[in-house]
FILO-597580 format. One record per residue (C-alpha): residue in one letter; z, x, y. Coordinates in nm, 2 decimals, decimal comma. Each point is the difference from the previous one (the first is absolute). Layout:
residues N
<r->a&z->Z&x->X&y->Y>;
...
END
This chain:
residues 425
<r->x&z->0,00&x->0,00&y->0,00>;
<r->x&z->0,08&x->0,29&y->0,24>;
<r->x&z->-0,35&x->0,13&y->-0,03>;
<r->x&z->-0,12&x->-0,33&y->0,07>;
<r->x&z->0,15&x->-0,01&y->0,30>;
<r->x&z->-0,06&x->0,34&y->0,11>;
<r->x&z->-0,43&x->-0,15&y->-0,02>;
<r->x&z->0,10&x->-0,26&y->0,14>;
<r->x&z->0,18&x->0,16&y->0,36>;
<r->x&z->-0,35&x->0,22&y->0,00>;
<r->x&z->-0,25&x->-0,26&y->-0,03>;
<r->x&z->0,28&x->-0,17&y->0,32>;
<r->x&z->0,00&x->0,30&y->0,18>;
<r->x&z->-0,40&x->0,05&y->-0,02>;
<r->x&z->-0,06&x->-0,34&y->0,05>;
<r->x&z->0,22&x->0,00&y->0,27>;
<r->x&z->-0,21&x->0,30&y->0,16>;
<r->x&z->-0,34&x->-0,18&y->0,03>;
<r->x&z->-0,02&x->-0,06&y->0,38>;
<r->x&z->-0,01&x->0,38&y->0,04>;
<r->x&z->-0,20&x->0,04&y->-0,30>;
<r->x&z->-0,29&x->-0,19&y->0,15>;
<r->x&z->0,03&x->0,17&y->0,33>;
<r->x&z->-0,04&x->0,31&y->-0,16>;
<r->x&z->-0,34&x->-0,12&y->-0,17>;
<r->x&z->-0,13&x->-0,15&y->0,31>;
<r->x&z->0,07&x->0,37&y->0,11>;
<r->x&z->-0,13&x->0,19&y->-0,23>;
<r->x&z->-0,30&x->-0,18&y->-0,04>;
<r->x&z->-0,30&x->0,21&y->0,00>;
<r->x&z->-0,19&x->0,12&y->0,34>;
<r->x&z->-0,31&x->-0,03&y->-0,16>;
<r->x&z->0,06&x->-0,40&y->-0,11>;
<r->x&z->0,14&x->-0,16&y->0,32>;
<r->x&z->0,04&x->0,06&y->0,34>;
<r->x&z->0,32&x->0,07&y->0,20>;
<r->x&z->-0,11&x->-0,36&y->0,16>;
<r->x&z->-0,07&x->-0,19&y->-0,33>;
<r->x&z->0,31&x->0,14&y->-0,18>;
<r->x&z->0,24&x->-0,15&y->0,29>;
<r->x&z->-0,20&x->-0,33&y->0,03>;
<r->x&z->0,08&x->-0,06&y->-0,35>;
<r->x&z->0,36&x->0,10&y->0,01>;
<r->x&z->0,02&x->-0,28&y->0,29>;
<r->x&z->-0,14&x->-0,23&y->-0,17>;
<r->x&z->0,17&x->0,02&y->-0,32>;
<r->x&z->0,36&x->0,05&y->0,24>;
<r->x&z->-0,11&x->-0,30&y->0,14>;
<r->x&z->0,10&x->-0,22&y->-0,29>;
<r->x&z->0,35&x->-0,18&y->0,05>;
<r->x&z->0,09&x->-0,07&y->-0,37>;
<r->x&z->-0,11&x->0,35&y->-0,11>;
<r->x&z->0,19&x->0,14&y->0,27>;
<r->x&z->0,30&x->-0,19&y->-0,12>;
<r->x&z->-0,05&x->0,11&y->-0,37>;
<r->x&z->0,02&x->0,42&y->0,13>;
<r->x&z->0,30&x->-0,09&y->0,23>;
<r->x&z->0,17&x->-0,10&y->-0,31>;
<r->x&z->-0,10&x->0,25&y->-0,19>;
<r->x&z->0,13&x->0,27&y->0,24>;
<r->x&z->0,36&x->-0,20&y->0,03>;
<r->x&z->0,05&x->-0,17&y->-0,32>;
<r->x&z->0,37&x->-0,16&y->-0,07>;
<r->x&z->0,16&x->-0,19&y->-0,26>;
<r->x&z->-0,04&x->-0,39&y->-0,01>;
<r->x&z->0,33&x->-0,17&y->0,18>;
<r->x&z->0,09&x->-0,35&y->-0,18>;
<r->x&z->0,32&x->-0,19&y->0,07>;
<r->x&z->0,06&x->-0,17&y->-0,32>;
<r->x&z->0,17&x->-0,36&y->-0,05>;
<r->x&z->0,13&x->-0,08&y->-0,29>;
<r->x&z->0,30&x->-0,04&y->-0,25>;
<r->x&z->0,12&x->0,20&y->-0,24>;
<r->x&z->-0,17&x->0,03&y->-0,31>;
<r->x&z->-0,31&x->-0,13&y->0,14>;
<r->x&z->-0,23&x->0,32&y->-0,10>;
<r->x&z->0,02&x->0,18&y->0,33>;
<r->x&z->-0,02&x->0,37&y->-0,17>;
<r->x&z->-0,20&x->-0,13&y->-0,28>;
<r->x&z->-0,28&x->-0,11&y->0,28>;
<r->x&z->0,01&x->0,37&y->0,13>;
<r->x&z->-0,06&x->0,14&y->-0,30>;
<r->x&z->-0,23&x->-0,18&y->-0,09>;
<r->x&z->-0,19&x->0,01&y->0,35>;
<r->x&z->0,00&x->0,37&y->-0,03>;
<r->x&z->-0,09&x->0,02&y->-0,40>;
<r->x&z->0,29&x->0,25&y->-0,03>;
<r->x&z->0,40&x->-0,01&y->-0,05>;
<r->x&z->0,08&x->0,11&y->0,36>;
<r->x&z->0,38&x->0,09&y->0,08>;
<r->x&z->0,18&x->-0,24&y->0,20>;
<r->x&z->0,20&x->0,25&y->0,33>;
<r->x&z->0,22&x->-0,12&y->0,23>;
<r->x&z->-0,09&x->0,17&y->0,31>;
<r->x&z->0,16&x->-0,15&y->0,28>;
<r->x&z->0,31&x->-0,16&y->0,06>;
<r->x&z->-0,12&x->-0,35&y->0,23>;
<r->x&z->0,36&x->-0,10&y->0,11>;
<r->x&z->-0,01&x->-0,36&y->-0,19>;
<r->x&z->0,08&x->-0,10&y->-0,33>;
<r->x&z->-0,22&x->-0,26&y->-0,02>;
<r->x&z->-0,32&x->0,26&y->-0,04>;
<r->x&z->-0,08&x->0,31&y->-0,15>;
<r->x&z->-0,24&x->0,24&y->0,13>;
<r->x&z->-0,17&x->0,19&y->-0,32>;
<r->x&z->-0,31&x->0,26&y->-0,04>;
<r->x&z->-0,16&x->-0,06&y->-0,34>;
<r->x&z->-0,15&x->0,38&y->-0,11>;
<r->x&z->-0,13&x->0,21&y->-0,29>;
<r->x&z->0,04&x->0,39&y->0,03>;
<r->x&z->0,02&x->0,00&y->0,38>;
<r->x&z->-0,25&x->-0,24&y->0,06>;
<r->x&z->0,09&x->-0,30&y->0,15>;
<r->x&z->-0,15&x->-0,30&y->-0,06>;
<r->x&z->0,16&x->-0,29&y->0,16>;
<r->x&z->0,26&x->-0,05&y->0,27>;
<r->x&z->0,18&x->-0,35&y->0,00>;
<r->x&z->0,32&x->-0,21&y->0,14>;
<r->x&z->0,14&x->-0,18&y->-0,29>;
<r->x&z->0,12&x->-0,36&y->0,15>;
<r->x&z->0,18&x->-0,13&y->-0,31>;
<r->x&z->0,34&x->-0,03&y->0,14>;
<r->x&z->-0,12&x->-0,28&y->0,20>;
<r->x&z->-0,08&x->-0,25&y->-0,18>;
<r->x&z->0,32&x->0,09&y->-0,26>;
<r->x&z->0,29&x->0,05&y->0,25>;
<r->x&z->0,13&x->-0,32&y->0,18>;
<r->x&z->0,14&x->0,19&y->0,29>;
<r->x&z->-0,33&x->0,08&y->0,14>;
<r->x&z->0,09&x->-0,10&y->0,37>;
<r->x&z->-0,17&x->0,08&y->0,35>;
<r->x&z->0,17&x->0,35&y->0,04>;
<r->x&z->-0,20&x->0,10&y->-0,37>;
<r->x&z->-0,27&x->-0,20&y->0,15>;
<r->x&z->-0,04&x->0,24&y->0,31>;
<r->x&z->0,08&x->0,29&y->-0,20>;
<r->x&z->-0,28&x->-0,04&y->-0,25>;
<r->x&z->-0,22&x->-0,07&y->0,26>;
<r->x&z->0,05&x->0,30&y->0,18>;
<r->x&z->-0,07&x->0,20&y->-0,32>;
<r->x&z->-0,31&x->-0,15&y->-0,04>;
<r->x&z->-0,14&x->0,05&y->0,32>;
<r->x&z->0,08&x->0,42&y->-0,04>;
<r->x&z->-0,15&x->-0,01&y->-0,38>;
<r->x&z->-0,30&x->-0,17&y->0,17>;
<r->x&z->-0,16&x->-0,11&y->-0,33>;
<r->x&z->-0,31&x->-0,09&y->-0,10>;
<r->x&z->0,06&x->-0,32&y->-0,16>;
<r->x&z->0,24&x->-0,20&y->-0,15>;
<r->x&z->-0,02&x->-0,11&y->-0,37>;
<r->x&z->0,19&x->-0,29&y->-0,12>;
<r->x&z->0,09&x->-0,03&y->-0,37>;
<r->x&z->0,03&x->-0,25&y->-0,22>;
<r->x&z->0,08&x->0,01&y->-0,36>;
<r->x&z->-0,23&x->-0,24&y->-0,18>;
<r->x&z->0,26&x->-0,16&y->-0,25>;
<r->x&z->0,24&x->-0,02&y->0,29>;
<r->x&z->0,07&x->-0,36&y->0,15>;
<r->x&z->0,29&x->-0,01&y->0,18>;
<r->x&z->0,06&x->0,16&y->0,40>;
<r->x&z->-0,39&x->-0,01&y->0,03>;
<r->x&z->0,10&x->-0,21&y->0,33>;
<r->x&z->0,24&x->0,18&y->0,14>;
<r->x&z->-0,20&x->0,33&y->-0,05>;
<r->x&z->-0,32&x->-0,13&y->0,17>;
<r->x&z->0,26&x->-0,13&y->0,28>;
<r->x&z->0,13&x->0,37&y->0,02>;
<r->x&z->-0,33&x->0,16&y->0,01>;
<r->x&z->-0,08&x->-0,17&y->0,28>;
<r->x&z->0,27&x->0,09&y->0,18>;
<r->x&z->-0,09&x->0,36&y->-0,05>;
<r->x&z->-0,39&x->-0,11&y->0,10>;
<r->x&z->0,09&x->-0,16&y->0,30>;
<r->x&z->0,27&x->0,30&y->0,15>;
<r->x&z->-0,17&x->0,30&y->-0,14>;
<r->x&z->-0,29&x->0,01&y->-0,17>;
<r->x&z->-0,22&x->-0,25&y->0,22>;
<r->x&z->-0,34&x->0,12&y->-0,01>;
<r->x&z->0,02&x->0,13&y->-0,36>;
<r->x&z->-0,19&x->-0,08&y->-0,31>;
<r->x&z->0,24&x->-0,18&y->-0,23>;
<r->x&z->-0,11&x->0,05&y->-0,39>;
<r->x&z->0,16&x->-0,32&y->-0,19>;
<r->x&z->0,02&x->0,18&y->-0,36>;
<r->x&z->0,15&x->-0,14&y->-0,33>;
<r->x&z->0,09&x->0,23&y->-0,24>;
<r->x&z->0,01&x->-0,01&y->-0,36>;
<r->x&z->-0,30&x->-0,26&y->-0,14>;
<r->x&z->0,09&x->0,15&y->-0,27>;
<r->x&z->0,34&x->-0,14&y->-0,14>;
<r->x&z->-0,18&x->-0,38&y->0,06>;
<r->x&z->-0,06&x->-0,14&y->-0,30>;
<r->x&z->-0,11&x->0,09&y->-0,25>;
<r->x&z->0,17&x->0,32&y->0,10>;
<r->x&z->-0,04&x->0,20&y->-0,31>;
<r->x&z->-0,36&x->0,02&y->0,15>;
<r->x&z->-0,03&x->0,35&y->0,21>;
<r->x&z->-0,37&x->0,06&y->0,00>;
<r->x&z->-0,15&x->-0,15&y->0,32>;
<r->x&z->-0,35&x->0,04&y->-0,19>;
<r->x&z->0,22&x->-0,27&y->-0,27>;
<r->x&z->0,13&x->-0,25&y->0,21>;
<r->x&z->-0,01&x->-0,34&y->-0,16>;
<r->x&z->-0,17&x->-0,24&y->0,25>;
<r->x&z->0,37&x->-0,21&y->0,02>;
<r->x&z->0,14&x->0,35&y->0,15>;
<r->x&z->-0,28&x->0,04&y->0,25>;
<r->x&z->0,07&x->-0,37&y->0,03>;
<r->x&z->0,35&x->0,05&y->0,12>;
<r->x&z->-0,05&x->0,34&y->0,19>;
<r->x&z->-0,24&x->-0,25&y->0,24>;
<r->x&z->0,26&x->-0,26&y->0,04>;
<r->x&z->0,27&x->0,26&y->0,10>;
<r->x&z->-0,26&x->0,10&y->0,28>;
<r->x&z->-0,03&x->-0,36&y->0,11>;
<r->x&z->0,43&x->-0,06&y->-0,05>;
<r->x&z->0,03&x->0,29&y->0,27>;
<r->x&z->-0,31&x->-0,10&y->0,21>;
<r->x&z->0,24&x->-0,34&y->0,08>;
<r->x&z->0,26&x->0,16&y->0,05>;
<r->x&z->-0,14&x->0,21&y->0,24>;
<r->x&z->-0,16&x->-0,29&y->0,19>;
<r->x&z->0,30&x->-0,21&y->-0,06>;
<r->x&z->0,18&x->0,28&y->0,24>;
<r->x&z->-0,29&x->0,06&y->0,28>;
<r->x&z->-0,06&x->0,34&y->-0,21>;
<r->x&z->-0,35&x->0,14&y->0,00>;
<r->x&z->-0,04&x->0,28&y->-0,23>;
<r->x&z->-0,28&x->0,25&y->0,01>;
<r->x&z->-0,06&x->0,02&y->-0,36>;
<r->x&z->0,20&x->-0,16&y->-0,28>;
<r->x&z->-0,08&x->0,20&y->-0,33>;
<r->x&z->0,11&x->-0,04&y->-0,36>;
<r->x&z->0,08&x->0,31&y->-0,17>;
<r->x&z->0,15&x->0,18&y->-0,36>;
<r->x&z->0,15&x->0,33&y->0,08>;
<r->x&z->0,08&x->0,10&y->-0,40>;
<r->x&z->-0,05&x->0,30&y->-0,10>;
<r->x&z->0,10&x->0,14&y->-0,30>;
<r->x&z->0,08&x->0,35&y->0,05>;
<r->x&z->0,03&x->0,33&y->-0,20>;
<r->x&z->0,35&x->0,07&y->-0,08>;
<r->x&z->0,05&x->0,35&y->0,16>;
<r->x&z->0,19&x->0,14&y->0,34>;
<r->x&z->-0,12&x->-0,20&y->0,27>;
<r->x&z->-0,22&x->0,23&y->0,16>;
<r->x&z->-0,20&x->0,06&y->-0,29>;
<r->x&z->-0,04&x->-0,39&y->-0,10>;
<r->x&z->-0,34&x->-0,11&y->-0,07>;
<r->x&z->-0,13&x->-0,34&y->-0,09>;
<r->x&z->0,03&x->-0,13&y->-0,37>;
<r->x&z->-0,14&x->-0,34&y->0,06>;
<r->x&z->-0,12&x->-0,15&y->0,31>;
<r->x&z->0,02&x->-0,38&y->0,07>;
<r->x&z->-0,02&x->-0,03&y->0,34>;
<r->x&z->-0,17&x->-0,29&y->0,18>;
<r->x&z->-0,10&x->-0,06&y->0,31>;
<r->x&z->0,09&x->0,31&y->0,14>;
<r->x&z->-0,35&x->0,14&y->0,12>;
<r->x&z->-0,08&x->-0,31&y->0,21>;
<r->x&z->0,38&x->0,07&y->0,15>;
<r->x&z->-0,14&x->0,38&y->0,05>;
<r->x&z->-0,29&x->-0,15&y->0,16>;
<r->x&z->0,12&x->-0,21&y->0,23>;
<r->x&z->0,26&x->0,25&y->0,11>;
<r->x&z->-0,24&x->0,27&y->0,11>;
<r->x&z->-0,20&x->-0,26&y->0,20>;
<r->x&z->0,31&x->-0,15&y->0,17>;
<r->x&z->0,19&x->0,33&y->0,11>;
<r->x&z->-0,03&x->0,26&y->0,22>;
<r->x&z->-0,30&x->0,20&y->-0,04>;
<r->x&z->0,28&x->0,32&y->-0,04>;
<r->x&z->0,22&x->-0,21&y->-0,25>;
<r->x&z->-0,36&x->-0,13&y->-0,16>;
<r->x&z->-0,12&x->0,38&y->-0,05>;
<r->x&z->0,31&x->0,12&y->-0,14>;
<r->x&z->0,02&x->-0,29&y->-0,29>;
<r->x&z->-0,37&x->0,03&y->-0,11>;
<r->x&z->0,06&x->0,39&y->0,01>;
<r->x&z->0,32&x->0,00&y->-0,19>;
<r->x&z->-0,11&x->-0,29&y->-0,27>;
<r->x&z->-0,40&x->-0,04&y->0,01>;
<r->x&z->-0,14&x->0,33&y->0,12>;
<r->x&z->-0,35&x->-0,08&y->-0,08>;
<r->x&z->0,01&x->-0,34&y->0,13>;
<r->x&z->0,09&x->0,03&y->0,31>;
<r->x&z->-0,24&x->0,38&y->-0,02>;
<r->x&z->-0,25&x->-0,25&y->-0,05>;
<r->x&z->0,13&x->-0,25&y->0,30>;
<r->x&z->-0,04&x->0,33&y->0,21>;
<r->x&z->-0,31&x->0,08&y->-0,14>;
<r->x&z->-0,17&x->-0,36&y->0,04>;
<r->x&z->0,04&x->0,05&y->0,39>;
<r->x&z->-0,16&x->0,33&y->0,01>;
<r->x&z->-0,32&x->-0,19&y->-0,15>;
<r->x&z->-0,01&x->-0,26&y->0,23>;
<r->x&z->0,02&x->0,22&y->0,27>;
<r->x&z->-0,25&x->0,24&y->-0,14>;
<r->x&z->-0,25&x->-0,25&y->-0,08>;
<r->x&z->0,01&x->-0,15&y->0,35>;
<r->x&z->-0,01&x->0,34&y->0,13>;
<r->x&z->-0,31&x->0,09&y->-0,20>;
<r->x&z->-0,14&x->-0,32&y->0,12>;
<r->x&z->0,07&x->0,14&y->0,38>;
<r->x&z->-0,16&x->0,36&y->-0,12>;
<r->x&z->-0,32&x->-0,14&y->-0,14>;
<r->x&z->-0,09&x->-0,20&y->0,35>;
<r->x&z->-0,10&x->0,27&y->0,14>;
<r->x&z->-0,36&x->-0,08&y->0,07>;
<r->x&z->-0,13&x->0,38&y->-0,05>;
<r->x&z->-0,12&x->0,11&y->-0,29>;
<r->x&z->0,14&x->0,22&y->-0,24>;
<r->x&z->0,30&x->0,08&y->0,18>;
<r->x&z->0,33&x->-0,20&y->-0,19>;
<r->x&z->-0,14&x->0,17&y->-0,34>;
<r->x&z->0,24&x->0,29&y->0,02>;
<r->x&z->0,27&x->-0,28&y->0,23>;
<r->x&z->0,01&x->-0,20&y->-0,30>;
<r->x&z->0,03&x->0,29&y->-0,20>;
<r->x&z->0,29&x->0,13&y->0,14>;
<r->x&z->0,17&x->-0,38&y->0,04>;
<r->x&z->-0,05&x->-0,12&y->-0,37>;
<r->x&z->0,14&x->0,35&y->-0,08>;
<r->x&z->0,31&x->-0,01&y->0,21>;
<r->x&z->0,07&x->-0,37&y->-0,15>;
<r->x&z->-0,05&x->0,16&y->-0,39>;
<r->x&z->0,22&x->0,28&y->0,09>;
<r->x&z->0,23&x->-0,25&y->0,18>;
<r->x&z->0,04&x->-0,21&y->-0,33>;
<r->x&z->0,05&x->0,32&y->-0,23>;
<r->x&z->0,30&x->0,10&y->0,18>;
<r->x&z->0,15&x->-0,30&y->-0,06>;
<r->x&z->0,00&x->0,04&y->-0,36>;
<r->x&z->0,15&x->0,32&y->0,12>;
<r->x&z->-0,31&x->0,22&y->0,00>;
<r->x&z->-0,19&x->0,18&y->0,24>;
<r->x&z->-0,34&x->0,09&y->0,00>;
<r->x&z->-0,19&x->0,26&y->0,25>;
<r->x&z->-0,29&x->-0,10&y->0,16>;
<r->x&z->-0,26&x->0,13&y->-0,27>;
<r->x&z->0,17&x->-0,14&y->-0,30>;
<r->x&z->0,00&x->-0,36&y->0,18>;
<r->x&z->-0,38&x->0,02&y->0,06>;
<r->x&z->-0,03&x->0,08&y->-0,32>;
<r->x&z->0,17&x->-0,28&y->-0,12>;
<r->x&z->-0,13&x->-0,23&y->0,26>;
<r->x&z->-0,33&x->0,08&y->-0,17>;
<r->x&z->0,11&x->-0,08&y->-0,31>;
<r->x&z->0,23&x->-0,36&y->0,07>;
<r->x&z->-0,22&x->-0,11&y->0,30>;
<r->x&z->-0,36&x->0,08&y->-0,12>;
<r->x&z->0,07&x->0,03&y->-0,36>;
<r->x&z->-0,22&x->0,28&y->-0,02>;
<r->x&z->-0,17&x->0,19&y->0,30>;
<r->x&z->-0,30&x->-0,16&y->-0,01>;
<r->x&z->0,14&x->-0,33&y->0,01>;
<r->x&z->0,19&x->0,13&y->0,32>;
<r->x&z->-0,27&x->0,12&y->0,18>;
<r->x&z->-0,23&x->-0,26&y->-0,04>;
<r->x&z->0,20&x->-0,26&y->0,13>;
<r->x&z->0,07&x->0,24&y->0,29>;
<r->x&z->-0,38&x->0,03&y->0,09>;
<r->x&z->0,01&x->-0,39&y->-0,03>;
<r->x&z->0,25&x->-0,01&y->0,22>;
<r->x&z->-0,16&x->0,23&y->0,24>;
<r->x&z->-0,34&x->-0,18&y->-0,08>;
<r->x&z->0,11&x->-0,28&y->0,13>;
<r->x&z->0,08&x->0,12&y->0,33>;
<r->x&z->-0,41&x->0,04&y->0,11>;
<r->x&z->0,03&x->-0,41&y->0,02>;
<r->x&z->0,15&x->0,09&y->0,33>;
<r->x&z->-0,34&x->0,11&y->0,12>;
<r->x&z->-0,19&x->-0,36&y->-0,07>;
<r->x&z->0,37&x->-0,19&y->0,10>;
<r->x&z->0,27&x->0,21&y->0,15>;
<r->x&z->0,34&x->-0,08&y->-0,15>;
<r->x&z->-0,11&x->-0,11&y->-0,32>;
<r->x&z->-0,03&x->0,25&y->-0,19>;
<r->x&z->0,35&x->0,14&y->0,06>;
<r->x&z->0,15&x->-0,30&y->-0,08>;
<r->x&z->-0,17&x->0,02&y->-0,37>;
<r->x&z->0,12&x->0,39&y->0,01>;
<r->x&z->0,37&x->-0,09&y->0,12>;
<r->x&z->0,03&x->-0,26&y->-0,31>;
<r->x&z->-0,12&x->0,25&y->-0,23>;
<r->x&z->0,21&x->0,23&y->0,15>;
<r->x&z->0,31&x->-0,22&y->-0,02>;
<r->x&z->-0,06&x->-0,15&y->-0,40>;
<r->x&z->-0,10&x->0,36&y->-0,10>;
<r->x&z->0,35&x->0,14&y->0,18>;
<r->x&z->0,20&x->-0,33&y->-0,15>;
<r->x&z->-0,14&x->0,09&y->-0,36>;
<r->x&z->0,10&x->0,34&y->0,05>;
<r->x&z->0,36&x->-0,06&y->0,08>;
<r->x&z->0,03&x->-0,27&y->-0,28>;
<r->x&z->-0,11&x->0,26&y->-0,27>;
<r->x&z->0,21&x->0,23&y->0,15>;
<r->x&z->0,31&x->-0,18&y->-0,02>;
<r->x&z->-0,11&x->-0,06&y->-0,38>;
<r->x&z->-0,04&x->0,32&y->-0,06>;
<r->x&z->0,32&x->0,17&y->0,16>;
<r->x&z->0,24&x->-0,30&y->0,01>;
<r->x&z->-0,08&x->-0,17&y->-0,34>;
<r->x&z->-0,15&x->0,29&y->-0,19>;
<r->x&z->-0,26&x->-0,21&y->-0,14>;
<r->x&z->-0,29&x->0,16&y->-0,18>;
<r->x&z->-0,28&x->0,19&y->0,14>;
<r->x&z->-0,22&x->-0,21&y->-0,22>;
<r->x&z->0,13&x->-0,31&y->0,19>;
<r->x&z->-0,09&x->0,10&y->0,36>;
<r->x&z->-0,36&x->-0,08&y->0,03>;
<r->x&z->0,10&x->-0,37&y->-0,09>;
<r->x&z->0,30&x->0,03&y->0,22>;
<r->x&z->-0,24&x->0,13&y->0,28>;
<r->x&z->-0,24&x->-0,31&y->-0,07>;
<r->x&z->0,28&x->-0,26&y->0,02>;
<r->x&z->0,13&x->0,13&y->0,30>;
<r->x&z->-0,33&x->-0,02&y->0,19>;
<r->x&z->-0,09&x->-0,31&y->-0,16>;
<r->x&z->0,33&x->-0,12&y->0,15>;
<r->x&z->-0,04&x->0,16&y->0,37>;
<r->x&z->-0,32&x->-0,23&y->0,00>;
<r->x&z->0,15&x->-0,30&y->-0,05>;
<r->x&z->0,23&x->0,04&y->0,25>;
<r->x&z->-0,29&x->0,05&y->0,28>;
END
């Protein structure tokens, strides 16, 4: 497990390094390809895109999901965490909150911490929760300045479901306005028949019952003027190997629900606290979230390259650009290419084969002498070859470095991809 985690901190740390990574290729970029003018036009341009810019701010400043949790004990609140993170993280008291009504915990593995939270439980199970606790909590949550509060509900559980709603709310309304709230019930799995702990095996009468817990709590919620962001059924059981806790590795998984909970969380939190989670538990996903940008930026960019109504001179532009993007996607998968290497495999995933490359290069350049019989329209033929060819290109690419699929694969992938640019025009 150490070494595991060892990869993993690199691949973090190199990710985390991109922004100056693709300055540096912008820089280095050769004389001979671009010029000085070209080079910073396409940095502004691709700069110029607010959700990408997001993504690399996060990437530079990355820091652990914050979730005030509400829910009683025994409800699965560990159990969730693990499960959330696929591994059985250690459960630290860091900081002492001054109220005995909440706990502040780090949840980590070998130094690596994965979650911070604000455990709520003694709320709802001590009766002397008065104004002064009231003020108190609330002043802790406004310093912890979480990302979002998760309410939890045990799914066999049917008494205080009122009174906790009527609690959360109170927390909602004096210090986490604004925030997503993630309605989740926890362990589907003990409902009948609860021998069954195989999502993929779940009769149709415990499927049955998992969607009429979801509607119970939907009333409630309205019942209380309660709007949740989400409200997501879930199995956290794991089954886990039976060795010192740091070295514990999964034995039989039966979780349920849990990736559309991952899902929603990294589209609902701070792009920082969004980056972190799909770094820590989904590397390649969200490597591919990253990477999906980078095409859509590149392909528009290609588009803005091929417009230029003289002839023969994006060739070596679009060169450069589809190159960058390849090299781009390689380091995600932790990688890096120099600039010959990625032409050569630009070649190979873009054109499958040179001459298929350079033939639909002179088509693209072809096209341009339309501009002397109608000025304009051949460019715009060139930019959307320019922009499928580029799109194709970064698809394969993420195949081929994110998903290791097989080289023998690519020239469908390729054909796909451009197939699907078109319908999209």
């Amino acid at each position: 497990m150490g070494s595991q985690f060892d990869e993993m901190r690199q691949r973090l740390q190199h990710i985390g390094n991109l922004s100056n990574y693709i300055e540096e290729l912008f820089t280095k970029l050769p004389g001979n390809l671009i010029s000085d003018k070209q080079r910073k036009k396409m940095m502004d341009i691709m700069m110029d895109d607010d959700v990408l810019q997001n993504l690399l701010e996060g990437l530079k400043n990355p820091r652990p999901p914050r979730f005030v949790l509400v829910g009683r004990t025994g409800v699965g609140k560990s159990s969730l965490i693990n499960a959330l993170s696929g591994r059985y993280l250690a459960e630290v008291s860091d900081v002492e909150i001054g109220t005995s009504e909440a706990k502040r915990y780090a949840y980590e593995a070998d130094g690596h911490v994965f979650f911070e939270v604000i455990d709520t439980r003694g709320i709802g199970e001590s009766e002397l929760f008065n104004t002064k606790a009231d003020d108190t909590l609330k002043d802790v949550l406004l310093s912890f300045e979480p990302d979002a509060v998760l309410f939890l509900q045990k799914a066999t559980e049917r008494a205080h479901i009122d009174k906790d709603v009527a609690i959360t709310k109170k927390i909602m309304k004096k210090a986490a306005d604004g925030l997503p709230l993630i309605a989740v019930i926890t362990q589907v799995d003990d409902l009948n028949p609860s021998r069954e702990k195989e999502p993929e095996r779940y009769p149709t009468t415990k499927l049955q019952l998992i969607d009429e817990k979801v509607e119970q709590l939907k009333r409630i919620f309205e019942q209380n003027n309660l709007e949740a962001a989400a409200l997501l059924p879930v199995s956290s059981y794991i089954e886990w190997s039976d060795v010192e806790e740091a070295n514990r590795a999964i034995e039989f998984d039966g979780r349920f629900g849990i990736e559309e909970l991952i899902d929603f969380l990294e589209d609902s939190l701070d792009v920082r606290a969004a980056i972190h989670l799909g770094l820590s538990i989904r590397l390649n996903t969200i490597s591919e979230r990253i990477a999906h940008r980078f095409i859509k930026v590149f392909t528009a960019l290609a588009g803005t390259v091929a417009l230029s109504p003289i002839i023969a001179t994006d060739i070596a532009v679009l060169l450069a650009l589809q190159s960058i993007l390849l090299m781009i996607i390689a380091y995600l998968s932790g990688r890096e290419l120099d600039f010959k290497t990625a032409r050569e495999v630009l070649v190979s995933l873009g054109g499958i084969g040179a001459t298929g490359f350079t033939l639909r290069m002179i088509a693209q350049q072809g096209s341009k002498f339309a501009n002397l019989v109608v000025p304009g329209a051949g460019s715009a033929l060139s930019a959307s070859i320019a922009s499928g060819g580029t799109y194709a290109i970064g698809k394969a690419a993420i195949a081929y470095f994110l998903r290791d699929a097989d080289e023998k694969d690519l020239k469908d992938i390729v054909k796909h991809a451009r197939h699907d640019y078109e319908k999209t025009m």
